[in-house]
N, CA, C and O atoms as a Maestro MAE file, in Angstrom:
{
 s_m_m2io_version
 :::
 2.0.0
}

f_m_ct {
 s_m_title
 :::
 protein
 m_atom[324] {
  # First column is atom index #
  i_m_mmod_type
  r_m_x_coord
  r_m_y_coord
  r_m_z_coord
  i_m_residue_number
  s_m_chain_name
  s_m_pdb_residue_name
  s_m_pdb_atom_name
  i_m_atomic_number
  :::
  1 25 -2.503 -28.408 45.573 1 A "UNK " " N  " 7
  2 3 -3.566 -27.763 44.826 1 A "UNK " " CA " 6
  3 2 -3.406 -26.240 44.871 1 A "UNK " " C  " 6
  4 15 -3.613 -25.511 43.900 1 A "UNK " " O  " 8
  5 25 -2.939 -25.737 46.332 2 A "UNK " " N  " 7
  6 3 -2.763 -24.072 46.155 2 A "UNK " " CA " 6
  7 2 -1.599 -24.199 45.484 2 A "UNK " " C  " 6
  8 15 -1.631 -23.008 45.174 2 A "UNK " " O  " 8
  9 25 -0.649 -24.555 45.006 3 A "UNK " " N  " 7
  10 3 0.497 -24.097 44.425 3 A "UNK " " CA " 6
  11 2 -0.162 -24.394 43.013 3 A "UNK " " C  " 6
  12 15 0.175 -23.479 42.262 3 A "UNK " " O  " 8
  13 25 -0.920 -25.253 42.394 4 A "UNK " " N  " 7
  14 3 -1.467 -25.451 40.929 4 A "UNK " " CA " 6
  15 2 -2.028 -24.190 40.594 4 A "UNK " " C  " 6
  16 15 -1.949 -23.717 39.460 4 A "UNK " " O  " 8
  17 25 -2.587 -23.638 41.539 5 A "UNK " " N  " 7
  18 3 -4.008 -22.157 41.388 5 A "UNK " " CA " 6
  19 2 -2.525 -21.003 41.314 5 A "UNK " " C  " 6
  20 15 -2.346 -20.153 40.442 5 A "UNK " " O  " 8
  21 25 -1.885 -21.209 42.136 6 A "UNK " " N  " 7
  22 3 -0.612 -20.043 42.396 6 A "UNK " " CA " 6
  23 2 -0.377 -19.953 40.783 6 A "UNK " " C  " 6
  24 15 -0.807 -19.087 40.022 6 A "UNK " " O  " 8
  25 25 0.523 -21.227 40.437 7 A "UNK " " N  " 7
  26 3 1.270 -21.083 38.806 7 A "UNK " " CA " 6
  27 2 0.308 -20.951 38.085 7 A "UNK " " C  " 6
  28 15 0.636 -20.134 37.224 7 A "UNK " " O  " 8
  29 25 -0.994 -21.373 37.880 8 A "UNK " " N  " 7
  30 3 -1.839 -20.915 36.808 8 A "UNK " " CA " 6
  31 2 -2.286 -18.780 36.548 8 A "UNK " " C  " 6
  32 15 -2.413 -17.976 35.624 8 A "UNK " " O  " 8
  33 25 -2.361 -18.813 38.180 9 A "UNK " " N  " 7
  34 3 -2.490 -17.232 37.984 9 A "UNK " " CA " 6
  35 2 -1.469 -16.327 37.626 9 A "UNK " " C  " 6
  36 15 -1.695 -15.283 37.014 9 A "UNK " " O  " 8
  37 25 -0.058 -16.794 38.088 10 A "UNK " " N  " 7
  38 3 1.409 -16.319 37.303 10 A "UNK " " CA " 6
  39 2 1.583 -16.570 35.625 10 A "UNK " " C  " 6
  40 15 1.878 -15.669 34.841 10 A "UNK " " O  " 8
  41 25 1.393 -17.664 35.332 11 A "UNK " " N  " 7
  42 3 1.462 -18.031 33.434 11 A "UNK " " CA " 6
  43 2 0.885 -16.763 32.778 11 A "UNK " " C  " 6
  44 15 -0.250 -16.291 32.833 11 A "UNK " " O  " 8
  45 25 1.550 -16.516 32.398 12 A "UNK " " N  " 7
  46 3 1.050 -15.225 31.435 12 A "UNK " " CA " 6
  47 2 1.390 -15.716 29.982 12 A "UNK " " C  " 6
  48 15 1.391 -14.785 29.176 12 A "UNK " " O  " 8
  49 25 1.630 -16.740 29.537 13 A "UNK " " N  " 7
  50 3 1.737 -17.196 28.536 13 A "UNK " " CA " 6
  51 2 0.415 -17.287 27.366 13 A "UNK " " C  " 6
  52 15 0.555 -17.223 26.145 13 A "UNK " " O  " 8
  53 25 -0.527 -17.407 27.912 14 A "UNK " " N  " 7
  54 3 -2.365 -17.618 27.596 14 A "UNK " " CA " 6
  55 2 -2.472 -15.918 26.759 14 A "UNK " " C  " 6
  56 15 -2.739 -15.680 25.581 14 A "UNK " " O  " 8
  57 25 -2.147 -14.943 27.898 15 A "UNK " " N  " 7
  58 3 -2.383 -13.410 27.937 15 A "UNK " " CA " 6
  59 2 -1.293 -13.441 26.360 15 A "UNK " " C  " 6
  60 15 -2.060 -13.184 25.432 15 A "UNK " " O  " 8
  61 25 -0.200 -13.607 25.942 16 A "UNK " " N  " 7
  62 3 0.558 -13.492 25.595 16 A "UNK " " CA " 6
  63 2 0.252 -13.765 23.862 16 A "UNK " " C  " 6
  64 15 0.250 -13.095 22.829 16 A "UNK " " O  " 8
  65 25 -0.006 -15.250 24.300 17 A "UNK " " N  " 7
  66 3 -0.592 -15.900 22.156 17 A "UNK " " CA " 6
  67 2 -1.988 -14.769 22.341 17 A "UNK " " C  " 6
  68 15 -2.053 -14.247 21.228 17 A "UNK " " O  " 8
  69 25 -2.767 -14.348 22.945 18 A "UNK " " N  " 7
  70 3 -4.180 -13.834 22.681 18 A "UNK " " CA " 6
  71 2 -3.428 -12.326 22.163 18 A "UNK " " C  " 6
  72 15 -3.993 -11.795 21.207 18 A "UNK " " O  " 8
  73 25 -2.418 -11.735 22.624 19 A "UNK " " N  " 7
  74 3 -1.547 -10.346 22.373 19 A "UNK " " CA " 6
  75 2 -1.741 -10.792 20.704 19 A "UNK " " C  " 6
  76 15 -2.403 -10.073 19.956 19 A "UNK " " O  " 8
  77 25 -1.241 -11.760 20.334 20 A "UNK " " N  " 7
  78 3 0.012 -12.045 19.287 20 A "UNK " " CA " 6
  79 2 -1.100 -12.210 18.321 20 A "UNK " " C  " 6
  80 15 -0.865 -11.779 17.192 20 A "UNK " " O  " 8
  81 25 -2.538 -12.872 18.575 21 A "UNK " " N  " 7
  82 3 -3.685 -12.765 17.770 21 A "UNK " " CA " 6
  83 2 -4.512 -11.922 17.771 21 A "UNK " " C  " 6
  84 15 -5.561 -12.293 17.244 21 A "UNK " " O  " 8
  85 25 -4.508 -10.472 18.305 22 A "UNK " " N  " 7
  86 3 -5.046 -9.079 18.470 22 A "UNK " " CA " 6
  87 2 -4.485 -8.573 17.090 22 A "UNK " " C  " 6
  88 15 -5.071 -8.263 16.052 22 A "UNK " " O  " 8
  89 25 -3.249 -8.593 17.403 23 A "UNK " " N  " 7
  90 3 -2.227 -7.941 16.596 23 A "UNK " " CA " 6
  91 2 -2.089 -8.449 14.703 23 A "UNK " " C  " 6
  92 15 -1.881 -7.656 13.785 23 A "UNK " " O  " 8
  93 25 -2.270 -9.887 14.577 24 A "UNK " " N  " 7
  94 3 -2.868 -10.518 13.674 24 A "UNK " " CA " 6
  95 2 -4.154 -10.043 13.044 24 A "UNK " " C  " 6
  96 15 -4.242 -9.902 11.824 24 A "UNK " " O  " 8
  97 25 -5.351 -9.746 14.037 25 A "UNK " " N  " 7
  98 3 -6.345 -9.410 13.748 25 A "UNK " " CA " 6
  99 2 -6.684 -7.676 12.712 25 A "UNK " " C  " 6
  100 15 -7.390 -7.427 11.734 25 A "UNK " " O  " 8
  101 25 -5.714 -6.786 13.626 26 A "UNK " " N  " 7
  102 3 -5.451 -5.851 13.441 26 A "UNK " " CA " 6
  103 2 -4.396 -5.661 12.282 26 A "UNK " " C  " 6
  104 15 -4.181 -4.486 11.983 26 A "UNK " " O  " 8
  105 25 -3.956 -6.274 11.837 27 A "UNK " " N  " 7
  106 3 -3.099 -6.535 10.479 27 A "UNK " " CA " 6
  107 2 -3.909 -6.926 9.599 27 A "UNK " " C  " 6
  108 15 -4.077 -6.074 8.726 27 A "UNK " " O  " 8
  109 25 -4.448 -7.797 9.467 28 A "UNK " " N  " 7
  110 3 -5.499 -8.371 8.476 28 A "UNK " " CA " 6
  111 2 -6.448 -7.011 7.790 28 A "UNK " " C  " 6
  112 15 -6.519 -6.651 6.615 28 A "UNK " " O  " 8
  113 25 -7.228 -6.349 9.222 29 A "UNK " " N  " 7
  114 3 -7.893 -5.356 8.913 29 A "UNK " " CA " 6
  115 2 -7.063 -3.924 7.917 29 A "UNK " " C  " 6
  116 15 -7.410 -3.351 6.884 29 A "UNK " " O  " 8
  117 25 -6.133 -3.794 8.626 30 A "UNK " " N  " 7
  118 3 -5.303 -2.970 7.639 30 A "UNK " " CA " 6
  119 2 -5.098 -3.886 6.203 30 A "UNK " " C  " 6
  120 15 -5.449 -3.024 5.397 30 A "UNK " " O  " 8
  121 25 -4.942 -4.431 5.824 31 A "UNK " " N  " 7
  122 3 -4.411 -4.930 4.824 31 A "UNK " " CA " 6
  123 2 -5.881 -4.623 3.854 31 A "UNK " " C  " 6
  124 15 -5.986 -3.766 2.977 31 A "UNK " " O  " 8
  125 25 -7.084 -5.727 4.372 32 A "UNK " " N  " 7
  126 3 -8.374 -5.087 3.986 32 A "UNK " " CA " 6
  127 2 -8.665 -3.727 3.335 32 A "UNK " " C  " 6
  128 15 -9.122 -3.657 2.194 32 A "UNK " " O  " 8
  129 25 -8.454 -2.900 3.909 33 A "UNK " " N  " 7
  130 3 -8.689 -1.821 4.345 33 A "UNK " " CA " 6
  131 2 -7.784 -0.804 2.694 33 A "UNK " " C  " 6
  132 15 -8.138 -0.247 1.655 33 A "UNK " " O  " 8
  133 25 -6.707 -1.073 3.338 34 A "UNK " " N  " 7
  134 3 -5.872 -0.833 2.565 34 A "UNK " " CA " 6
  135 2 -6.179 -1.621 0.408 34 A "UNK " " C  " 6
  136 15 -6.185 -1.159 -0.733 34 A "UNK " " O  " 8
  137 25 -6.303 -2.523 0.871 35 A "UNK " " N  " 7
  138 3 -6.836 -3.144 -0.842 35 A "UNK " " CA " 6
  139 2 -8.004 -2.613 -0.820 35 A "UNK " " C  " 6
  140 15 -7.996 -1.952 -1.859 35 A "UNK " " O  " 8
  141 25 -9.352 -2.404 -0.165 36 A "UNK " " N  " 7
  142 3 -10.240 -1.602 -0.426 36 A "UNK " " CA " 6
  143 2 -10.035 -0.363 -1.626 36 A "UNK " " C  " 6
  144 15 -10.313 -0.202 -2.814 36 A "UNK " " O  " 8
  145 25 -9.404 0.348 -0.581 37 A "UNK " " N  " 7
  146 3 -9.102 1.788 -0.857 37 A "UNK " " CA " 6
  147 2 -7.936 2.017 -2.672 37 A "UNK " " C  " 6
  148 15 -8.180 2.802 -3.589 37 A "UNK " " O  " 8
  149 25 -6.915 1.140 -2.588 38 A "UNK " " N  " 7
  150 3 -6.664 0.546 -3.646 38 A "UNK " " CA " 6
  151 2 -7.628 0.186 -4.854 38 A "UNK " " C  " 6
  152 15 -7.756 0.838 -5.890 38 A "UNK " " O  " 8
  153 25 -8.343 -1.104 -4.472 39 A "UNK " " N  " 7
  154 3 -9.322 -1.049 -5.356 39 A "UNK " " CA " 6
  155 2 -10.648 0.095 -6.369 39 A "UNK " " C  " 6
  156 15 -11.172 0.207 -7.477 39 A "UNK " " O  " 8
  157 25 -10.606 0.811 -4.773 40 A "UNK " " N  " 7
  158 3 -11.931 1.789 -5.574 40 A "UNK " " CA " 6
  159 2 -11.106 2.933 -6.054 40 A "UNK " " C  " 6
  160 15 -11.723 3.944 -6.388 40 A "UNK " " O  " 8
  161 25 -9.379 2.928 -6.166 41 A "UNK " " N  " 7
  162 3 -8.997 4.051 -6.786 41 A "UNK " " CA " 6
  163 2 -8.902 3.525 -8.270 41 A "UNK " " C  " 6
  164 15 -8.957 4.238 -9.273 41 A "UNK " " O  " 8
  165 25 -8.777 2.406 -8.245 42 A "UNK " " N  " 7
  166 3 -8.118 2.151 -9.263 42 A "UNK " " CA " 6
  167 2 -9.514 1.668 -10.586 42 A "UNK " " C  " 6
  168 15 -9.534 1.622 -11.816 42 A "UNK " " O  " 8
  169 25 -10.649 1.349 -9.349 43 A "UNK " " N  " 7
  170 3 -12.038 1.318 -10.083 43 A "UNK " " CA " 6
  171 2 -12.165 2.943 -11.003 43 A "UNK " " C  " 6
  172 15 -12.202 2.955 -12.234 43 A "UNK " " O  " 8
  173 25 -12.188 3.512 -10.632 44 A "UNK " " N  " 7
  174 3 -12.170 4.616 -10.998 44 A "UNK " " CA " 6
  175 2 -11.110 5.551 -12.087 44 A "UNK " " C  " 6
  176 15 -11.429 6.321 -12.993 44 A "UNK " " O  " 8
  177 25 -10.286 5.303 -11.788 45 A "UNK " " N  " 7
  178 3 -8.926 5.494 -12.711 45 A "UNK " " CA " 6
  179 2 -9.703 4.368 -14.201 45 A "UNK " " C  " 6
  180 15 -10.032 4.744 -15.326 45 A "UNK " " O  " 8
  181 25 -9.763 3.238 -13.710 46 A "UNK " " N  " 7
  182 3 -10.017 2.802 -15.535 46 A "UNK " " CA " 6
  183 2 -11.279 2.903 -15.562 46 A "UNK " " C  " 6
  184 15 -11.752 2.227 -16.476 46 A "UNK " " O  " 8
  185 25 -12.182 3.558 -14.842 47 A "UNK " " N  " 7
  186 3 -13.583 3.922 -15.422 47 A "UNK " " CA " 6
  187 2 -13.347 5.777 -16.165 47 A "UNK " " C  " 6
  188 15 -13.975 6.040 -17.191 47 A "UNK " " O  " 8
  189 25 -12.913 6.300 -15.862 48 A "UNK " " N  " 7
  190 3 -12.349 7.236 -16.583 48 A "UNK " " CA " 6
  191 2 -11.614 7.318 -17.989 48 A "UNK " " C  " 6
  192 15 -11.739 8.131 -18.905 48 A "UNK " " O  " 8
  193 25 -10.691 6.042 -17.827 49 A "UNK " " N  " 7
  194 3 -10.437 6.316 -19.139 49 A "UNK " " CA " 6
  195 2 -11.460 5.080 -19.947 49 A "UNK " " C  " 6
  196 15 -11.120 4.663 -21.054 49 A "UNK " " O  " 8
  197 25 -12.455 4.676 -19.409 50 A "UNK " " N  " 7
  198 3 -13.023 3.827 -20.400 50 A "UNK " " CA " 6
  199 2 -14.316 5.219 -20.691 50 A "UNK " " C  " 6
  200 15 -15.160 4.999 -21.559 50 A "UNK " " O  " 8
  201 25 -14.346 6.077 -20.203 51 A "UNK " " N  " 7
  202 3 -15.388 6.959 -20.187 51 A "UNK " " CA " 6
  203 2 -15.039 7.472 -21.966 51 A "UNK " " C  " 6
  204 15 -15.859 7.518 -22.884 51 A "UNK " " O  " 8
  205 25 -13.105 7.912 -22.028 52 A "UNK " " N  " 7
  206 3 -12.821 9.034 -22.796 52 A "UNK " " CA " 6
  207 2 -11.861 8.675 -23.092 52 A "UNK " " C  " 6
  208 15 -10.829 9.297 -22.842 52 A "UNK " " O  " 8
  209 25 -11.907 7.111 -23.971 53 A "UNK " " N  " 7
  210 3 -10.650 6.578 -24.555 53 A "UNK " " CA " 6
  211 2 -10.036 7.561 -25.462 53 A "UNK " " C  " 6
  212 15 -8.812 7.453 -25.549 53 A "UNK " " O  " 8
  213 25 -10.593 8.513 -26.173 54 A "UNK " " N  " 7
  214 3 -9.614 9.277 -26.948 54 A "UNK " " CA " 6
  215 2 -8.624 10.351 -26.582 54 A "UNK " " C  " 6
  216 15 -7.808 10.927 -27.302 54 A "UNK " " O  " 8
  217 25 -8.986 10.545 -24.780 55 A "UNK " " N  " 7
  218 3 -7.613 11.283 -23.695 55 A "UNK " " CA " 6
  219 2 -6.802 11.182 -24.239 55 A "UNK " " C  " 6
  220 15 -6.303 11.932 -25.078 55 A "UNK " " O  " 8
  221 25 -6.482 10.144 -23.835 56 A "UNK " " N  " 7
  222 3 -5.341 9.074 -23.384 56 A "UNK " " CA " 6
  223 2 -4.324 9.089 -25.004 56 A "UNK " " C  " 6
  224 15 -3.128 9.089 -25.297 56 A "UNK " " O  " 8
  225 25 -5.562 9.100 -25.689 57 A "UNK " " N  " 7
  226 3 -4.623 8.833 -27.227 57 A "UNK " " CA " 6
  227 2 -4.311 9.568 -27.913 57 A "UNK " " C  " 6
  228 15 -3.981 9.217 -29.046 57 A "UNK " " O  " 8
  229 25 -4.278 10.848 -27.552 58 A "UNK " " N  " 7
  230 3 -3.701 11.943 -28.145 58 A "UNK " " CA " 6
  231 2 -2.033 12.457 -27.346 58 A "UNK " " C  " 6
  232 15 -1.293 13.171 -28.023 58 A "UNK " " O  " 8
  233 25 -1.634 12.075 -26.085 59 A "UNK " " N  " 7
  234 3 -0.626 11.969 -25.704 59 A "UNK " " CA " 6
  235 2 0.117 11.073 -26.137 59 A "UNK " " C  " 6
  236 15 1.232 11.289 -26.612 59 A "UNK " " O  " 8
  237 25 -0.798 9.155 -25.941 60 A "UNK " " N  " 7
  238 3 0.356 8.975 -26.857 60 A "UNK " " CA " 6
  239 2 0.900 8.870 -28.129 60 A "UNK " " C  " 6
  240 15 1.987 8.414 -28.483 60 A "UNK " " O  " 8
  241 25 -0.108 9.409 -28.834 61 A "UNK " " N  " 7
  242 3 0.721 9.413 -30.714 61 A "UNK " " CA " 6
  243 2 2.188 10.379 -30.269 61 A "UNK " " C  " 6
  244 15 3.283 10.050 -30.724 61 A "UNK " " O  " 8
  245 25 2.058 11.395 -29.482 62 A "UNK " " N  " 7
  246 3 3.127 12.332 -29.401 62 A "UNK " " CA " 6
  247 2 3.703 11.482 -28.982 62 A "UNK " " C  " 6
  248 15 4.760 11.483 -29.614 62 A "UNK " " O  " 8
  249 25 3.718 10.586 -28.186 63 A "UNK " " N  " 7
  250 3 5.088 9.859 -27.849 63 A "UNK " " CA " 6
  251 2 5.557 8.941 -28.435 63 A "UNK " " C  " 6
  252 15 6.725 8.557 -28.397 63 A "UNK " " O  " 8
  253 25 4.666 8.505 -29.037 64 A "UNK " " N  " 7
  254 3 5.286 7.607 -29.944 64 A "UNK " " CA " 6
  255 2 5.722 7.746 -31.390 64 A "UNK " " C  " 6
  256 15 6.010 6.862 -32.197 64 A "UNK " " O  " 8
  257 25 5.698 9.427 -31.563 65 A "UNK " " N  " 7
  258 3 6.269 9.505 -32.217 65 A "UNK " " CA " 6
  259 2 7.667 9.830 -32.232 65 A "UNK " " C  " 6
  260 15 8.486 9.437 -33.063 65 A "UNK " " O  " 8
  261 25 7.935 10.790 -30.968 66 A "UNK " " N  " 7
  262 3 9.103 10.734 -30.480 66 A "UNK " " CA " 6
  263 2 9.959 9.705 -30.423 66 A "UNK " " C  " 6
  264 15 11.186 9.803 -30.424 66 A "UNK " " O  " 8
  265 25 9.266 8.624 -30.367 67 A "UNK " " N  " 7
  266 3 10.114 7.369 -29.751 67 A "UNK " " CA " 6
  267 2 10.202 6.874 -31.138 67 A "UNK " " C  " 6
  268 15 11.417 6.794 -31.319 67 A "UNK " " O  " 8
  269 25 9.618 6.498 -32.212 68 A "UNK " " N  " 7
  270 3 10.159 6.370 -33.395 68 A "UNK " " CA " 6
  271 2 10.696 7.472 -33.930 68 A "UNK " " C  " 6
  272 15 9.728 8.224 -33.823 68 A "UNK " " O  " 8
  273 25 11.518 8.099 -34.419 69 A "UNK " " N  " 7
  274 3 12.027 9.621 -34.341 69 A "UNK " " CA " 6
  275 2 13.496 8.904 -33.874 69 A "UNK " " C  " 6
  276 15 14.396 8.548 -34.634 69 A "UNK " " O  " 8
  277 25 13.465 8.807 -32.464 70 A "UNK " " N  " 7
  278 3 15.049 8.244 -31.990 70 A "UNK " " CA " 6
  279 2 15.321 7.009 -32.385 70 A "UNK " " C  " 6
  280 15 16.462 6.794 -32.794 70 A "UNK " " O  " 8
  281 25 14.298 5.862 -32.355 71 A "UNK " " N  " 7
  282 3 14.797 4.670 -32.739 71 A "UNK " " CA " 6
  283 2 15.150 5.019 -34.301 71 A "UNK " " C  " 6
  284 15 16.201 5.614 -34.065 71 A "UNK " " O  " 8
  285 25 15.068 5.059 -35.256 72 A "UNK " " N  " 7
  286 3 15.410 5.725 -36.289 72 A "UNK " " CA " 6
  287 2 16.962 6.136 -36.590 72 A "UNK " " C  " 6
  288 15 17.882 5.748 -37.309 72 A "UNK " " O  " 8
  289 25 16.700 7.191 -35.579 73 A "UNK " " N  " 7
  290 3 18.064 7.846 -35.820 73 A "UNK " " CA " 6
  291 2 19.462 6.573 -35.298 73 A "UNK " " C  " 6
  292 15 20.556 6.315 -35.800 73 A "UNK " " O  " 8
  293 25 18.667 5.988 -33.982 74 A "UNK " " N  " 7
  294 3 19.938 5.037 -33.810 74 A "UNK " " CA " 6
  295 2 19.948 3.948 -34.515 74 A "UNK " " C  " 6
  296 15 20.923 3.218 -34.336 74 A "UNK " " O  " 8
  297 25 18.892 3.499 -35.521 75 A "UNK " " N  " 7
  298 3 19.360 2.505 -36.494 75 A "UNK " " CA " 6
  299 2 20.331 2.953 -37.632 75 A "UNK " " C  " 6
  300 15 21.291 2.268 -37.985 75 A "UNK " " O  " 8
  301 25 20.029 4.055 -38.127 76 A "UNK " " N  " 7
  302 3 21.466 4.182 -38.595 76 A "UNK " " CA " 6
  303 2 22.465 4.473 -38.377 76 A "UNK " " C  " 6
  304 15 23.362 4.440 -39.219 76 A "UNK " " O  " 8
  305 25 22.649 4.926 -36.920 77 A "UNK " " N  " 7
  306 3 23.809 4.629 -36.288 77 A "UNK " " CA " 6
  307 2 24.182 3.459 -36.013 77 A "UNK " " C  " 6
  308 15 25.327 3.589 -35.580 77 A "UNK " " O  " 8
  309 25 23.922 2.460 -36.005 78 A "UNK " " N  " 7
  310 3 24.170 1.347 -35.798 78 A "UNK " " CA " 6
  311 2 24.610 1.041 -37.449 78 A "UNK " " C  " 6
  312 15 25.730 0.804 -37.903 78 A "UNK " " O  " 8
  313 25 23.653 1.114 -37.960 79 A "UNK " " N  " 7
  314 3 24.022 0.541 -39.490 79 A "UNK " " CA " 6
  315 2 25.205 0.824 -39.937 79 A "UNK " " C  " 6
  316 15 26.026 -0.052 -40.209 79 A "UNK " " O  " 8
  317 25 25.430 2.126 -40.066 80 A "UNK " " N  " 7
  318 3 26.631 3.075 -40.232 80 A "UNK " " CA " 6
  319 2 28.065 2.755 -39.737 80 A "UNK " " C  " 6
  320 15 29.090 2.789 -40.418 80 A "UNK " " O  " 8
  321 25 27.929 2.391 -38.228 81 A "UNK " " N  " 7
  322 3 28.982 2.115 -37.712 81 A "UNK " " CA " 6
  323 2 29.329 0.606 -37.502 81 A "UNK " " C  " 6
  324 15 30.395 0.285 -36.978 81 A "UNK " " O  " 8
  :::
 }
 m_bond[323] {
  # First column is bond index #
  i_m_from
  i_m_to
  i_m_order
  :::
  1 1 2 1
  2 2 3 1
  3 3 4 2
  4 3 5 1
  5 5 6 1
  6 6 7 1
  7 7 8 2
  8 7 9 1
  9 9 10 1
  10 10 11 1
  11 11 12 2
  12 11 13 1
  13 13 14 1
  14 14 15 1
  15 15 16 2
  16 15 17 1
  17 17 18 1
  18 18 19 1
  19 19 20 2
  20 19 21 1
  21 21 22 1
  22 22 23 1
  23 23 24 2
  24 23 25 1
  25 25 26 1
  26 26 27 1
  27 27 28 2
  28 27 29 1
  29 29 30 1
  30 30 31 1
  31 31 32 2
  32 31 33 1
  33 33 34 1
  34 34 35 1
  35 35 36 2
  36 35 37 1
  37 37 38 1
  38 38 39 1
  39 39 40 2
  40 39 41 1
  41 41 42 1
  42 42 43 1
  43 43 44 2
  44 43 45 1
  45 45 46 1
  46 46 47 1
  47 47 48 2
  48 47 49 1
  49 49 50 1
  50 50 51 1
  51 51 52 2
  52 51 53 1
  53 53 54 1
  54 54 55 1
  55 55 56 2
  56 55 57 1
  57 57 58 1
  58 58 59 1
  59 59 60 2
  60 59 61 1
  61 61 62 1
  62 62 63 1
  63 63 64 2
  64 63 65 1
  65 65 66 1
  66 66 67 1
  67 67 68 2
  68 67 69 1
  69 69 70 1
  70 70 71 1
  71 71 72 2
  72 71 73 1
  73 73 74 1
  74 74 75 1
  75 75 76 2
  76 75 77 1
  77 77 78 1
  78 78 79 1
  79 79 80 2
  80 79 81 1
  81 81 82 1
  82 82 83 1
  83 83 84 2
  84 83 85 1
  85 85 86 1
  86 86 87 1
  87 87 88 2
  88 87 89 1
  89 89 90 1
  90 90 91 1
  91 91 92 2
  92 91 93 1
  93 93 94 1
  94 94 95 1
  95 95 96 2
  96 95 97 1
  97 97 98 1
  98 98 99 1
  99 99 100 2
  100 99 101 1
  101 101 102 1
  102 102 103 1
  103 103 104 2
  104 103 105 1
  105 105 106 1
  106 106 107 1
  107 107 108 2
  108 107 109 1
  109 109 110 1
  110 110 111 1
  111 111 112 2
  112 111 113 1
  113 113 114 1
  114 114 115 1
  115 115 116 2
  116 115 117 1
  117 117 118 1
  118 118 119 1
  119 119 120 2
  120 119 121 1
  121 121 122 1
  122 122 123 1
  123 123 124 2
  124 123 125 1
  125 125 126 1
  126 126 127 1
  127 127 128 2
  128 127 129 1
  129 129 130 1
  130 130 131 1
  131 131 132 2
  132 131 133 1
  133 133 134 1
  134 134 135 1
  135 135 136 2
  136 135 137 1
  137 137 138 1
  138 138 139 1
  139 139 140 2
  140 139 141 1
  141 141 142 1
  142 142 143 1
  143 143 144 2
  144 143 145 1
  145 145 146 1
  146 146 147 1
  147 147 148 2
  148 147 149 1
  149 149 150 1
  150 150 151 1
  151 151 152 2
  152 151 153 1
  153 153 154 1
  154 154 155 1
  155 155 156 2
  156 155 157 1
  157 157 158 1
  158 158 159 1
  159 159 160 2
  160 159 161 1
  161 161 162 1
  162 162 163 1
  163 163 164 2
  164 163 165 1
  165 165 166 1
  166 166 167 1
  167 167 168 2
  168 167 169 1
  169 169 170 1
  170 170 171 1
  171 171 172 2
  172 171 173 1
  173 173 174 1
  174 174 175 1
  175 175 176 2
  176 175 177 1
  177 177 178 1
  178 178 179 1
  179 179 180 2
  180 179 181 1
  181 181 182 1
  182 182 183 1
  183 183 184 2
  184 183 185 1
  185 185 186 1
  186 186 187 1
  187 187 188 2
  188 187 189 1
  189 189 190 1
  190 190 191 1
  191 191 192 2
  192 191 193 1
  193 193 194 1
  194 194 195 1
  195 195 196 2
  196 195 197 1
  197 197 198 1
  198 198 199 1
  199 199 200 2
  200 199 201 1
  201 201 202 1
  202 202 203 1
  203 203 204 2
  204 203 205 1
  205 205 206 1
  206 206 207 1
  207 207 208 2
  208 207 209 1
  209 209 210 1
  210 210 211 1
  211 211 212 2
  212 211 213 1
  213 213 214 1
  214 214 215 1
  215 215 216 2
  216 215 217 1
  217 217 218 1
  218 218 219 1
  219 219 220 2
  220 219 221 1
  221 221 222 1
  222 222 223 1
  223 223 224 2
  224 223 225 1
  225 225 226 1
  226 226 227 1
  227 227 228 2
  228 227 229 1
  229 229 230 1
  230 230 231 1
  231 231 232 2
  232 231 233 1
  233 233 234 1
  234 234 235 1
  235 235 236 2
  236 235 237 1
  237 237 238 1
  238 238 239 1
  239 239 240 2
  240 239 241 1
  241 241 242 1
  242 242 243 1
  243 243 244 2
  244 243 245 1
  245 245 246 1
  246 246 247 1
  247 247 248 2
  248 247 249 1
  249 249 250 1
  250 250 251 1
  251 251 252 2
  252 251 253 1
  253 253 254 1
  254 254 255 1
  255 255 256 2
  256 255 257 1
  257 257 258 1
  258 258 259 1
  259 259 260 2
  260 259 261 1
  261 261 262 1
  262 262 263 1
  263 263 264 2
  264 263 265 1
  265 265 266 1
  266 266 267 1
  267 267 268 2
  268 267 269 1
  269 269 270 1
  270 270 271 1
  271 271 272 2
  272 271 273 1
  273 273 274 1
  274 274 275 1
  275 275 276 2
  276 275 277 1
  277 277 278 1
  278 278 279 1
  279 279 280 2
  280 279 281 1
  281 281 282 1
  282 282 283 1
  283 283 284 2
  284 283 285 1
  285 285 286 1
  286 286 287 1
  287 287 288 2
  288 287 289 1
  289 289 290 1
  290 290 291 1
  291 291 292 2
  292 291 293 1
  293 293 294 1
  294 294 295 1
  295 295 296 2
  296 295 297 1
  297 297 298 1
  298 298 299 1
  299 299 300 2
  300 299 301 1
  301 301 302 1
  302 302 303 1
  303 303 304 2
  304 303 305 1
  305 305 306 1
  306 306 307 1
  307 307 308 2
  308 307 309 1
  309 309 310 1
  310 310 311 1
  311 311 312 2
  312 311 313 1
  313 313 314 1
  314 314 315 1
  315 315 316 2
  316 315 317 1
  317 317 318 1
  318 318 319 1
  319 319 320 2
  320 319 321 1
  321 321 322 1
  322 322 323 1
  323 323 324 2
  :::
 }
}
């Protein structure tokens, strides 16, 4: 019986899975934490542009016009060649 009490107070195996589920615990919370913070940026980012949809759309006509502009030019390069 004293040698049962001996090896039970040596096992550190118990101490060990409870480490391994701290550490679990503490991951989870970051992760939380982390999509939180994610979330309310990104709440915000499309509450902005739902504020002042016409921002947004004056950059891209410029780009898209650019971008038809080149596609253009390389269709008749293509055609051509």
């Amino acid at each position: 019986m004293k040698n049962l009490l001996s090896r039970f107070r040596k096992d550190e195996s118990g101490a060990t899975a409870i480490e391994y589920g701290l550490i679990a615990v503490l991951i989870g919370v970051a992760i939380i934490a982390g999509a939180t913070a994610l979330g309310t940026t990104l709440n915000s980012t499309f509450q902005g542009v739902a504020d002042n949809p016409n921002l947004g759309a004056g950059a891209g006509a410029g780009g898209d016009a650019g971008g038809d502009a080149g596609g253009d030019a390389g269709g008749a390069g293509a055609s051509g060649g």
